[in-house]
C-alpha positions in Angstrom: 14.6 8.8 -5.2 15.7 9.0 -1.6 14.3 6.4 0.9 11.9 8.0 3.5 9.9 6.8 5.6 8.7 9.1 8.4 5.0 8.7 9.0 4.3 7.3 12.5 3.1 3.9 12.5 0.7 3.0 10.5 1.0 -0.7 9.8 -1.8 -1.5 6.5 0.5 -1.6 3.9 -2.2 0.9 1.7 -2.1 3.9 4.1 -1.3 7.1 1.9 1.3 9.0 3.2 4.4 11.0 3.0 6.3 7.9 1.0 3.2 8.2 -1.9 3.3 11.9 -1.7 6.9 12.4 -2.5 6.7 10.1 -5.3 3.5 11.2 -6.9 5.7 15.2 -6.3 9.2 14.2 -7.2 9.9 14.5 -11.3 13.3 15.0 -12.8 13.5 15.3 -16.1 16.2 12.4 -17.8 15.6 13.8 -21.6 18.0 14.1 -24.1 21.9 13.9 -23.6 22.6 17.1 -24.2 20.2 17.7 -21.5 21.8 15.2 -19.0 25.1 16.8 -19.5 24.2 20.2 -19.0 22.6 19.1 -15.8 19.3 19.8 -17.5 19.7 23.2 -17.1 17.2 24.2 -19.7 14.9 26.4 -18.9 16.3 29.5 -21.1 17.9 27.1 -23.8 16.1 25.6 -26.4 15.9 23.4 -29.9 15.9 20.2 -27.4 13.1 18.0 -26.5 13.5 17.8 -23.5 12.4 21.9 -23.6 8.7 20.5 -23.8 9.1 19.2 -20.1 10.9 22.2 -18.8 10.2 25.1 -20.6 8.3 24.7 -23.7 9.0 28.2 -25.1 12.3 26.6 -26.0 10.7 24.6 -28.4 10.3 27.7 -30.7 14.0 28.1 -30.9 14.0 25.6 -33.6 14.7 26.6 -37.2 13.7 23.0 -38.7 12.3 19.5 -38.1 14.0 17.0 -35.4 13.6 13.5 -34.5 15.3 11.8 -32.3 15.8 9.3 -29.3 17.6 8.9 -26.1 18.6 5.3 -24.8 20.4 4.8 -21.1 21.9 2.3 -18.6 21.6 2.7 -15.1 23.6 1.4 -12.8 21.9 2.1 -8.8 23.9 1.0 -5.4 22.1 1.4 -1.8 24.5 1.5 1.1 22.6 1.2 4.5 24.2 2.5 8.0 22.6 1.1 11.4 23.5 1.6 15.0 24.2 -1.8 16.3 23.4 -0.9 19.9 20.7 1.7 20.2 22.3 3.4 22.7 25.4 4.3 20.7 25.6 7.5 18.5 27.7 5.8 15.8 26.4 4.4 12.7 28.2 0.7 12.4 26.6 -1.7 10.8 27.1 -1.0 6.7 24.9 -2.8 4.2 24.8 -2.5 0.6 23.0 -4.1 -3.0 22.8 -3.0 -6.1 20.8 -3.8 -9.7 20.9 -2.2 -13.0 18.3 -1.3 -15.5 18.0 0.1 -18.7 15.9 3.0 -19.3 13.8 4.6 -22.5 14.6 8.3 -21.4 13.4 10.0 -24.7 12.1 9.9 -27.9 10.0 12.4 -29.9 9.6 14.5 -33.0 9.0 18.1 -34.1 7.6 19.4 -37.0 9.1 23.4 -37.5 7.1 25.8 -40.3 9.8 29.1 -40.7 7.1 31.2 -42.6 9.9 33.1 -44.2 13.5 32.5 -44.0 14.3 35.8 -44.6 11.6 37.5 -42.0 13.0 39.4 -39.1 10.0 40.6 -37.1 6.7 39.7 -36.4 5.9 35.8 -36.1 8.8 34.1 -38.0 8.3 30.2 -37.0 6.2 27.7 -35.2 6.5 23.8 -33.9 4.6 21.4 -33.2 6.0 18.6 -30.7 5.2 15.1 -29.5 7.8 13.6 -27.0 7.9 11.0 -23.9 10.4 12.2 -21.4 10.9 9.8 -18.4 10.9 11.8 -15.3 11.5 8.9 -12.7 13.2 5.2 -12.8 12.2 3.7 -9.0 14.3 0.6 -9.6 16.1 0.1 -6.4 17.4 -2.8 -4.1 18.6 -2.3 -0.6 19.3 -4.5 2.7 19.1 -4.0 5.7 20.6 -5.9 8.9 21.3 -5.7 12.8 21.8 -8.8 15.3 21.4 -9.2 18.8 19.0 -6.4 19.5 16.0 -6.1 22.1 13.6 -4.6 19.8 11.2 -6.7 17.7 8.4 -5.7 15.2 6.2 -8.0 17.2 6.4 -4.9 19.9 5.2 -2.5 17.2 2.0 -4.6 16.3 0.6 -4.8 19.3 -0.9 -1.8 18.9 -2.6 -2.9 15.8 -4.2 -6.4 15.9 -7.1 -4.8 14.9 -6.0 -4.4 11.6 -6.7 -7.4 8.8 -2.5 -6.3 8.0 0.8 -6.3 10.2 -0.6 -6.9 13.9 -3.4 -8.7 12.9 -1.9 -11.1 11.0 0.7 -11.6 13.7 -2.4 -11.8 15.8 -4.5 -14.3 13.9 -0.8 -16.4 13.6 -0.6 -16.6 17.3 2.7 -14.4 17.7 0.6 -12.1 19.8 -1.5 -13.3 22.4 -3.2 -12.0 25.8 -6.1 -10.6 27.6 -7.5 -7.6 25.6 -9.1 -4.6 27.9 -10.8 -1.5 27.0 -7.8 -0.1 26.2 -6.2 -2.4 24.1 -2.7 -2.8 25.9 -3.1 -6.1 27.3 -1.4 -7.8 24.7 2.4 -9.5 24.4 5.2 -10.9 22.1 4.5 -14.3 22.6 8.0 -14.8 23.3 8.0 -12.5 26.0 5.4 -14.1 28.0 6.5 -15.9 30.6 9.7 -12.7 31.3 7.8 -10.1 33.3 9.4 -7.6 35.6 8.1 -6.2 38.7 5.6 -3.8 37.1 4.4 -6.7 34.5 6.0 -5.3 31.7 7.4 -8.0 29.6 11.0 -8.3 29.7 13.4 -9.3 26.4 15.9 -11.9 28.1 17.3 -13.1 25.0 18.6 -11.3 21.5 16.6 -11.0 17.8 18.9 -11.2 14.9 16.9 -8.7 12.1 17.1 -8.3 8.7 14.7 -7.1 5.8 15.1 -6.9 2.2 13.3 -4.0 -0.1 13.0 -4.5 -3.3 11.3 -0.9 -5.5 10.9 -1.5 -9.4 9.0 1.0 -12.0 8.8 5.0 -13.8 7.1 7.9 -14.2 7.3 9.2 -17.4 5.2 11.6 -19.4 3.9 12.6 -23.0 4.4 16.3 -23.7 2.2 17.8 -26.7 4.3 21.1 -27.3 3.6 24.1 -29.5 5.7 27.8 -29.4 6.0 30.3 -32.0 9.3 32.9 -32.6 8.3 36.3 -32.5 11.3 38.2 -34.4 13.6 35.7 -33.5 13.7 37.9 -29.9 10.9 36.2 -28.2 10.2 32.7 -27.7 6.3 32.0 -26.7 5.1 28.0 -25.9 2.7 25.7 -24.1 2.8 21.8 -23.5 0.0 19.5 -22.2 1.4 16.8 -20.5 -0.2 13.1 -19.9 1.9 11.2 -17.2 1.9 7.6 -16.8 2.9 6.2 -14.0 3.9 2.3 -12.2 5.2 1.3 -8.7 5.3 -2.0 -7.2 7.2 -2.3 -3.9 7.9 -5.5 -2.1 9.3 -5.8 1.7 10.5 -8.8 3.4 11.0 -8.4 7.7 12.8 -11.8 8.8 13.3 -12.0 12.7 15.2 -15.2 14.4 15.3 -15.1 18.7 18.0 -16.0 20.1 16.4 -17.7 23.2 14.4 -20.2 24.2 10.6 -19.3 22.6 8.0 -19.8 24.5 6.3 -20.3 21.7 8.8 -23.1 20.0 8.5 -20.3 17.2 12.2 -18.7 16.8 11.6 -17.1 13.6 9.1 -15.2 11.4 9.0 -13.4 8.3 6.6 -10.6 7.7 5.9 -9.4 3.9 4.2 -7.0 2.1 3.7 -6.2 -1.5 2.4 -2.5 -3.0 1.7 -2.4 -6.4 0.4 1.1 -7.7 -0.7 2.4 -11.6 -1.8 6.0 -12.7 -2.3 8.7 -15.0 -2.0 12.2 -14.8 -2.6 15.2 -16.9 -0.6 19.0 -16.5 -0.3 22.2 -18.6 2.7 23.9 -18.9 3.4 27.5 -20.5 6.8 29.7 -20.8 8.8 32.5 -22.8 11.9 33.2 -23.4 13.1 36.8 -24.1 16.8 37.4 -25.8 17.1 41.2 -24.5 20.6 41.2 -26.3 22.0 38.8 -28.9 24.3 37.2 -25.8 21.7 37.1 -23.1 18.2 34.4 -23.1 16.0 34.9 -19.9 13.4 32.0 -19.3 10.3 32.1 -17.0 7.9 28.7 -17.1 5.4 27.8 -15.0 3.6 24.5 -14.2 0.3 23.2 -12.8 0.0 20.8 -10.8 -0.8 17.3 -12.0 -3.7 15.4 -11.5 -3.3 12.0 -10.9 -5.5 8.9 -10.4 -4.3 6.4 -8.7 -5.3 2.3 -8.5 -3.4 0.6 -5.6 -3.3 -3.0 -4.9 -1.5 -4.6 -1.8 -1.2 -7.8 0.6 0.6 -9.2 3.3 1.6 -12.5 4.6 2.8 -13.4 8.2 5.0 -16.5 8.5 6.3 -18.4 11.7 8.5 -21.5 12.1 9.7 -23.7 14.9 12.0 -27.0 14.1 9.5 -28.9 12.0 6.6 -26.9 10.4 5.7 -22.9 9.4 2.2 -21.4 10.1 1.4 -18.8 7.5 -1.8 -16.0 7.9 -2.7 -14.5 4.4 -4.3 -10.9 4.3 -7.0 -10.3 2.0 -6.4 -8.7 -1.1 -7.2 -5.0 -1.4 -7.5 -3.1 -3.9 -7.7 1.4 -3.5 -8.5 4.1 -6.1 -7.6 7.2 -5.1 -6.5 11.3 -7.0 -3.8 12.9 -5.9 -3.0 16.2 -6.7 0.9 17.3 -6.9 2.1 20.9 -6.5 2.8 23.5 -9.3 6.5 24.3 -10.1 8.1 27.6 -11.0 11.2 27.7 -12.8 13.3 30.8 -13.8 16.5 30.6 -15.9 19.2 32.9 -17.7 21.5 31.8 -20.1 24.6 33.6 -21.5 26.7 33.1 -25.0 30.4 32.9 -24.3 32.7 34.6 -27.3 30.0 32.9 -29.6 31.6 29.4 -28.7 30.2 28.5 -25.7 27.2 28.8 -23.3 26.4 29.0 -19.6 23.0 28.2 -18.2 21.0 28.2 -14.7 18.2 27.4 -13.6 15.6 27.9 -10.6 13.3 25.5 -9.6 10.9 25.8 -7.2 7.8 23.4 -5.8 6.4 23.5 -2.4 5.8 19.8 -1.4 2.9 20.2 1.5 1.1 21.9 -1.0 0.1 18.1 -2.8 -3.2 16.9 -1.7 -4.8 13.2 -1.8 -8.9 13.3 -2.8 -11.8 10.7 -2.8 -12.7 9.6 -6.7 -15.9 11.1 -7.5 -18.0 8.1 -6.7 -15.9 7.5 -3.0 -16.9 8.9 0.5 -12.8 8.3 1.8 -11.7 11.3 3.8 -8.3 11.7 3.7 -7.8 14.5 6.0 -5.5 12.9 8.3 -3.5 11.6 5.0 -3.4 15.6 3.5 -2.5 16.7 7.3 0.5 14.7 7.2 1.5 15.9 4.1 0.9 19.2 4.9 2.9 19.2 8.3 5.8 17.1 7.3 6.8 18.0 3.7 8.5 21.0 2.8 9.3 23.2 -0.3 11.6 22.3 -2.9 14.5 24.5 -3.8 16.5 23.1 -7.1 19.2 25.1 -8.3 20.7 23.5 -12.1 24.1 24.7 -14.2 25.3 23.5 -17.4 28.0 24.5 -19.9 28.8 23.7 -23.1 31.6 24.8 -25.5 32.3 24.4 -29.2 35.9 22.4 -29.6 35.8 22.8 -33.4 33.1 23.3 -35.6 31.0 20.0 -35.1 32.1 18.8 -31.6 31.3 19.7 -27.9 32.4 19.4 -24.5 29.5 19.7 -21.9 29.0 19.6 -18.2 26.4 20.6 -15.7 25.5 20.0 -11.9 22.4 20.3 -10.0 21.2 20.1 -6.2 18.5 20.0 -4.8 16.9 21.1 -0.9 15.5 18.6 1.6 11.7 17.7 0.4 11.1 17.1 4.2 11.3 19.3 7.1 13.3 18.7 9.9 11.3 18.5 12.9 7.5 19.1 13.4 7.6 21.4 16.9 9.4 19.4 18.9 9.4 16.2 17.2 12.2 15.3 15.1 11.5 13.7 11.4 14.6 12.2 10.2 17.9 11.7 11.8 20.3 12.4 8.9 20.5 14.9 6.8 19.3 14.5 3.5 21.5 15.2 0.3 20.0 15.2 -3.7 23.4 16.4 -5.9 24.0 15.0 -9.7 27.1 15.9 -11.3 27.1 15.4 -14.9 29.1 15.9 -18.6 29.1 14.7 -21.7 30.0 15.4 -25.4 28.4 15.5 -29.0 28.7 15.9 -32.3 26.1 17.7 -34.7 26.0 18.2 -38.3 23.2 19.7 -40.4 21.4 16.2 -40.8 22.3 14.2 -37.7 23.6 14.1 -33.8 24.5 12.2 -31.8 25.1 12.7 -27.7 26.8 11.2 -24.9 26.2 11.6 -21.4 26.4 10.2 -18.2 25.2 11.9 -14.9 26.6 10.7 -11.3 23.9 11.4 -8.6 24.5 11.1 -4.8 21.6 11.0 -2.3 21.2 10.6 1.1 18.0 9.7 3.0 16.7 8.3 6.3 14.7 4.7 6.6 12.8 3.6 9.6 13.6 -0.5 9.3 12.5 -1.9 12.1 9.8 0.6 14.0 8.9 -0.1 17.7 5.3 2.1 18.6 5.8 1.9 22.3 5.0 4.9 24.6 7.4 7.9 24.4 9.8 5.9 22.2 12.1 7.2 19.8 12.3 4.8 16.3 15.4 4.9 15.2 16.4 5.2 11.3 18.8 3.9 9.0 20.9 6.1 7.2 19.9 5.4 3.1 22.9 6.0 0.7 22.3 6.0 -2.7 24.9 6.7 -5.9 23.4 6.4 -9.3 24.9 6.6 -12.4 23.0 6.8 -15.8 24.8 6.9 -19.4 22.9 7.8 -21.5 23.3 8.3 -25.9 20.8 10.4 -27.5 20.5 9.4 -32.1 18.7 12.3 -33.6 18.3 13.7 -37.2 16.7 16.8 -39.2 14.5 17.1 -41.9 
């Protein structure tokens, strides 16, 4: 998932935004190996569980009963890029972490009736299918670091002290103090007090060493309930509900040293936060598949959106320290239920047998991102209609263009490979407000090899994905400024090894 975070500067840890919504939207299917190696280019191929996410016509191509299951590693890296001095174009301050985890991508069955083995038109075979396909693995670490800069988080929540998070911790800690007037902008970094220049304005003498730590675990994954029939072995017919489960839990550390002499006798503070969110979701998915010549498969699927309900907990603590004791403020805990409703997806596909040893597969994906849409649970009077604005304005559509290829070494054995890229979720500037500052990249090159035999497989893959992404670390809200973001790097590589037989 690439790291964004582009809405403006909101400072409760719980405020539903762009970040949620991309999350809640996002879904890539992991599957089966096969399907990882042909860079899930699935959509007009078929006999593959990972069909009932994608296409579930293609769960008609089968001619008999499958189980199998799909175990992966996954091995994540996070390379950060900061300006040092603001003022400078070039990015040259390089962070990185890293953590591995080990996924359940698949596992599922399917029952296949063939009502006659010699029938040739007419309905010649049905299945039934139950699989979990995991569609998102959030685990994540990255680090972030600048020294000696003139911008401090303390600046940012001064504009929010009102808030029982962020600035009013800092508030009730006594990192902000001052004179409040109607307006609300009589309030200072307690370490800039006694540095004013000639206008008042409070003026940074010394430097702020800055470094935070994010730390993302959890999935989305989903339960697809398929059935498609084969009409004349020519067309493919099939429908899959699908019941999503979903888990996030975030946690952010902000640690700030001064370089100077605190007025305070406070040089450092830590500020974290902890998001913790839980959900279901429910979709319906139907497809076909139409072989207009023995060589040629065209696919055509289309999805609802899902409907999700979300619970969302969160807190925050604010921490200071001088040479012999810390003062800590404590948030209350809060606790959110909220629906969110993601877009619909399109996907159109064509496949091609090569000299009856091979095949070549694309697909088209489409899902327009602004389209998603938070709402109050039934019982609730929330009004999210700055939230769906946001969302709305910000987010864009969602081009994804997937190849795969396989071919037939000898009679058991195949080579495969695929590749898949994807457009920028989020647009560019909002009139004449820019969003991000780098461009943002989603490419996965993959391959892989199997061997089949007319009881058992078994599948390798492993598919190398390289994102890019922007990351607002260290936001400063003041008047007319410009917050700078970090440039988010992430390579990811997941092998995977699918065990299947048939019955």
């Amino acid at each position: 998932m690439m790291i964004t975070l582009i809405a403006g500067c909101a400072s409760t840890v719980s405020a539903q935004g762009t970040d949620d919504a991309l999350r809640f939207s996002e879904s890539n299917v992991m599957g089966s190996s096969r399907s990882i190696a042909m860079g899930g280019a699935f959509g007009a191929l078929g006999a593959d569980l990972s069909s009932a996410a994608i296409n579930p016509a293609g769960q008609g191509a089968y001619r008999a009963s499958e189980a199998s299951m799909t175990l992966g590693i996954n091995f994540n890296e996070i390379k950060t890029l900061q300006k040092f001095d603001p003022k400078e174009d070039d990015l040259n301050v390089e962070r990185s972490d890293d953590k591995i985890s080990v996924p359940f991508n698949q596992i599922g069955v399917t029952f296949t009736s063939m009502l006659s083995r010699e029938a040739t038109q007419g309905v010649v075979g049905m299945t039934f299918g139950v699989a979990y396909n995991r569609l998102a693995d959030y685990t994540s670490n990255a680090y972030f670091r600048c020294d000696e800069q003139y911008n401090s988080l303390l600046d940012h929540f001064v504009y929010s002290v009102n808030d029982d998070f962020g600035g009013g911790l800092a508030y009730d800690n006594g990192m902000i103090v001052g004179l409040v007037d109607d307006d609300n902008n009589f309030l200072y970094n307690i370490n800039d007090w006694e540095n004013v220049d000639e206008n008042g304005d409070p003026v940074r003498e010394a430097t702020i060493n800055q470094w935070k730590y994010l730390r993302k675990r959890g999935y989305k994954g989903e339960f697809d309930f398929s059935y498609a029939i084969n009409i004349s072995h020519k067309l493919y017919l099939g429908a899959t509900i699908g019941v999503q489960s979903y888990y996030y839990d975030e946690k952010s550390l902000h640690c700030e040293t001064y370089n100077g002499t605190a007025y305070s006798g406070r040089n450092d503070f830590d500020y974290e936060t902890r998001l913790t969110q839980d959900g279901t979701g429910i979709n319906f998915k139907i497809g076909a598949i139409f072989k207009p010549v023995s060589f040629v498969r065209l696919g055509i699927a289309v999805h609802t959106p899902t409907f999700m309900s979300i619970n969302e907990d969160y807190d925050a603590t604010f921490t200071s320290y001088d040479e012999r004791n810390y003062y800590r403020t404590e948030s209350p805990y809060g606790e959110y239920e909220y629906n969110y409703r993601t877009p619909g997806r399109l996907i159109a596909s064509a496949a091609f047998v090569v000299a009856n040893q091979g095949l070549l597969s694309f697909d088209y994906d489409y899902s327009n991102y602004s389209n998603g849409k938070f709402d109050a649970k039934s019982d609730s009077y929330d009004n999210f209609d700055s939230n769906n604005s946001e969302v709305e304005s910000q987010l864009d559509a969602v081009h994804t263009i997937r190849i795969g290829a396989e071919w037939k070494v000898i009679d058991e054995f195949f080579l495969r490979a695929g590749f898949r890229t994807s457009s920028a979720p989020i647009k560019d500037r909002v009139g004449s407000l820019k969003l991000i500052d780098h461009s943002m990249k989603d490419n996965t090159a993959s391959f892989g090899f199997g061997y089949r035999s007319n009881a058992f497989f078994i599948d390798m893959a492993c598919a190398l994905t390289s994102r890019q992404g922007n990351h607002i670390v260290f936001p400063t809200c003041e008047y007319d400024s410009k917050m700078e973001m970090a440039k988010v790097k992430t390579s990811n590589t997941l092998v995977s090894a699918t065990f299947g037989f048939r019955f």
